[in-house]
N, C-alpha and C positions, 0 to 999 in steps of 0.2 A: 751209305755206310751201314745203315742197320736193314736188314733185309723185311718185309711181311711175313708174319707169324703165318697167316691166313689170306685166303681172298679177303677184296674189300663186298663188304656187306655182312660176310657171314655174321652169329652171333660172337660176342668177346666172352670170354672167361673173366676179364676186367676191363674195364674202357678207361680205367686209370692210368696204370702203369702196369710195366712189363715186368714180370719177379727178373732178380739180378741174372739167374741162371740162362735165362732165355738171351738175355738182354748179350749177358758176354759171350753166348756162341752167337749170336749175329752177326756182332762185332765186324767189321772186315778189318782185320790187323795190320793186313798190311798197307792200307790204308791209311790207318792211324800210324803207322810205323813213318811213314812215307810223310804226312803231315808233320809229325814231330822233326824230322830231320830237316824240313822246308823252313820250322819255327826256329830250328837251331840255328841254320847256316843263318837266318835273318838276323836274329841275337848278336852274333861272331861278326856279323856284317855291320850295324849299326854300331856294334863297339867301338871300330875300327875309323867309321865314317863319323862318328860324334863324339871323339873323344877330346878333341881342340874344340870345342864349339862354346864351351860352358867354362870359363877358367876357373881352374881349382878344384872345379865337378866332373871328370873324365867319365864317369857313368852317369850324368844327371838323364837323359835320353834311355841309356840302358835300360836303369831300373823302372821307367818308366813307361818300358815296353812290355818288362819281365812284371809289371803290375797288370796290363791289359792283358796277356798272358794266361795270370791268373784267373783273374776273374773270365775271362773267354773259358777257359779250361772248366773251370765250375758251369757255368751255362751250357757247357756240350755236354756234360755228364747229364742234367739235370733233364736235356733236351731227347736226349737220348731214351733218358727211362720212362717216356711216353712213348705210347703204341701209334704208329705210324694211322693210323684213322683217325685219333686222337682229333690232328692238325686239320685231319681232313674233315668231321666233323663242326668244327670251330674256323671255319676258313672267311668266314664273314668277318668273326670276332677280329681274326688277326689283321685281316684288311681292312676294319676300323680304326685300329689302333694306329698301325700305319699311316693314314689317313691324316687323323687327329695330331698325333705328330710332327708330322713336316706342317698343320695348321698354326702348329706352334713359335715355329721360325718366324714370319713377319711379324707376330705380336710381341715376342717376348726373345726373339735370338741375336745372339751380337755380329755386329756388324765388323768386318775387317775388309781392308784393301777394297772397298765398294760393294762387296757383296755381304748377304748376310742370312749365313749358311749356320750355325753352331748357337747351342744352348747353351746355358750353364747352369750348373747343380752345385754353387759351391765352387771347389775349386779343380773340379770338375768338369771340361769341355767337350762336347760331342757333336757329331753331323748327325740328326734324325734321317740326313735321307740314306749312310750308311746302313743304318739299324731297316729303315725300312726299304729294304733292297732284300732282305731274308725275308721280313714278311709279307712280303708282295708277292715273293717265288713261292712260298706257301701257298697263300691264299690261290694263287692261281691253279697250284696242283691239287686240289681242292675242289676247286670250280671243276676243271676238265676229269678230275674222277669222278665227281657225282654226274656228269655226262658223260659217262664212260662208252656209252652206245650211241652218243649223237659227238663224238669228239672229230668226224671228218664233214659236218655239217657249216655250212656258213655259217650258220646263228653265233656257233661256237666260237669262229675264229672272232664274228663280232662281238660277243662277248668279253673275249677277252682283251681286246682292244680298247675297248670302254673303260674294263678295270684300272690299264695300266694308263690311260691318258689319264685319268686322275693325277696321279701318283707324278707324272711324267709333267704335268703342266706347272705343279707346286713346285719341283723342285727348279723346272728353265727358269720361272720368275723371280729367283730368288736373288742372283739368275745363278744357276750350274750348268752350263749349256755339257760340258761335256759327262756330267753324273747319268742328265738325263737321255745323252747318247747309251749311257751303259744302258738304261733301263729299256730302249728301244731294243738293247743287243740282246739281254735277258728275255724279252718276249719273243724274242727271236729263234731263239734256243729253245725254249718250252714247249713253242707251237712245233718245233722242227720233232722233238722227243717224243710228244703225243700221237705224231705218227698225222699231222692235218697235208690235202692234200698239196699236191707241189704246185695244182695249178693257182690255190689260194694263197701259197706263198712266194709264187711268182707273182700275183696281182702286188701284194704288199710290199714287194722291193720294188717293182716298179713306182706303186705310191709313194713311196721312200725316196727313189731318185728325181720326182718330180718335186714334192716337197723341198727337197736341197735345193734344186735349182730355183724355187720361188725365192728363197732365205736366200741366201748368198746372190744372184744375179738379178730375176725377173724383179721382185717387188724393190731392190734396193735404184735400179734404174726407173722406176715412175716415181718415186721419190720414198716410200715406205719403207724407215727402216724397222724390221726385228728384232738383229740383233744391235748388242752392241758394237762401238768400235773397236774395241779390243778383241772381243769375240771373233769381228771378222776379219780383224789382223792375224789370228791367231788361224783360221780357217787359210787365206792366203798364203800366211807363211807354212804351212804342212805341204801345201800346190808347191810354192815357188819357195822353198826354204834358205834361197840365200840373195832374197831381195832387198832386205834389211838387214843386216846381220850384226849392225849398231843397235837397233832397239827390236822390233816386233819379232824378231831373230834369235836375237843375242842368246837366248836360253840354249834354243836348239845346237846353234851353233858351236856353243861350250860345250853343250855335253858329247858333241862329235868329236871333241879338240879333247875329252876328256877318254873316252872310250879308245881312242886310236894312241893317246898316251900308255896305256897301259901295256897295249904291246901281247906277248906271248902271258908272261908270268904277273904283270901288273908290277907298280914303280912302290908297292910295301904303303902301308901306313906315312910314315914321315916323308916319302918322297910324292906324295903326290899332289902336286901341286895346284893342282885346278881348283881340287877340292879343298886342302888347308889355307889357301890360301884367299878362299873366297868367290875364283872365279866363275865355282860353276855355283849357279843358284839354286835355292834350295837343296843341295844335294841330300839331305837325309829323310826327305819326302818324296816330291815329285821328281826330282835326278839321283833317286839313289842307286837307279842301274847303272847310269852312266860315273857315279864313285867308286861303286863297288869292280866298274870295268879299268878304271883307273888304279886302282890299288889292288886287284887280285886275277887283273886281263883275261883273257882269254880264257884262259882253264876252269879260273873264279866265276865267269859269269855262264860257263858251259853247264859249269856241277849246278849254276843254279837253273839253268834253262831246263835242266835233266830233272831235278826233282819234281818242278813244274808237271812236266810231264808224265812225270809215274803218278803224281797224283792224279790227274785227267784222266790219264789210263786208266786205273782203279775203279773212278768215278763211274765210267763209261761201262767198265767191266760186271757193277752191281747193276746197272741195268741191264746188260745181257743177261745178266743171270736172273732179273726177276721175270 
């Protein structure tokens, strides 16, 4: 979003902050135009989807997005008005804290439905491995600029492997098996932007596909299991998604039964019954595509498929340009 003043290395004029003036022609606008419109249609969305949820509080979800919001919004400003070297200076710092963080979760975080992912500040709940998914992508962009000239080197790609298995091991045992697929997909994306070679990142998807097949088939056959049982119901049902469709199932299943209810224009707010009425689970988290395809079909879930991708775009776009 915010471009380099400068190459990296040269001398700063401040290694604090960027004066405002510099800061708002970086800016990529339409970036931020693009983001705000993605936060809105989400707003408008969870209105719609949690307004039955809470009797008597048609907004209690609302306001309580329009608070994250908030304070998001203040941290991007704040994040903003340092100079992109800044981060990359301090990239240790941030992948400590990271670090020390998710260290936090077994000692002190609470425990739900068997897993035990979330701190609390109060009345105040949070996933550290959320927060530390931004400063892991820091820290790593960080690491590969101060090897700006050895970034097609093995060492490199070892390098950054090391980093993320850290970060990547804290969060499976917690367990999040599918967090820490993100974090495997995020190092995946980094190394592919740095520009490392493909024949290095053919070796790693191969390691990848070998890996899986240990987890899922070879080691659960001599008797070791990894994951859990649910974990690996949940792996099954993605392969074979209507082998259960009574329990290991039932989610997926619903939200097919909810997405195809909606049709062209979607069945409105009060008509949608999967969702008011319970069927689909979790719908204002984990199935809230499949709500929002229920109550505003096809077109609803197109415009939002489309913002998605002007923001990627964008994204994509500040890296051509730098």
């Amino acid at each position: 979003m915010l471009e380099s003043a400068r190459p990296l290395g040269t001398p700063l004029a401040t290694t604090r902050e960027l004066p405002l003036a510099t800061v708002l022609r970086q800016v990529d606008w339409l970036l931020v135009i693009g983001i705000a419109a993605l936060v809105g249609y989400g707003l408008w969305a969870v209105a719609g989807v949690t307004g039955h949820e809470v009797p008597g509080q048609p907004h209690y979800y609302l306001a309580k997005q329009e608070l994250y919001i908030g304070v998001g919004a203040f941290v991007f400003v704040i994040a903003a008005a340092f100079h992109p070297d800044l981060y990359r200076r301090y990239w240790r710092a941030l992948y400590l804290v990271a670090i020390l963080t998710l260290l936090l979760v077994p000692l002190l975080g609470v425990a739900k439905r068997g897993s035990r992912r979330w701190l609390q500040i109060g009345s105040f709940q949070f996933q550290p491995s959320e927060f530390a998914k931004v400063l892991v992508v820091l820290a790593l962009a960080g690491f590969l600029a101060e090897r700006g000239r050895a970034l097609r080197d093995r060492s490199t790609v070892i390098g950054v492997l090391i980093l993320v298995a850290i970060p990547t091991a804290l969060v499976f045992i917690q367990p999040d098996f599918g967090t820490a697929l993100v974090y495997a997909a995020v190092t995946a994306a980094v190394l592919l932007v740095a520009g490392t070679r493909w024949l290095h990142l053919g070796v790693l998807v191969a390691a990848t596909l070998v890996g899986a097949a240990l987890l899922i088939w070879a080691l659960p056959a001599v008797g070791v299991q990894v994951l859990r049982p649910y974990q690996t119901q949940r792996l099954t049902g993605f392969i074979h998604p209507s082998f259960d469709p009574n329990d290991a199932t039932y989610n997926v299943a619903q939200s097919k039964v909810a997405l195809g209810a909606g049709g062209l224009h979607g069945r409105g707010t009060i008509g949608s019954t999967q969702t008011v009425l319970g069927f689909l689970p979790e719908n204002h988290t984990d199935f809230i595509f499949a709500a929002i395809g229920e109550e505003h079909g096809f077109v609803g879930t197109s415009i939002l498929l489309a913002l998605y991708l002007f923001v990627v775009w964008r994204g994509l776009k500040a890296l051509d340009d730098e």
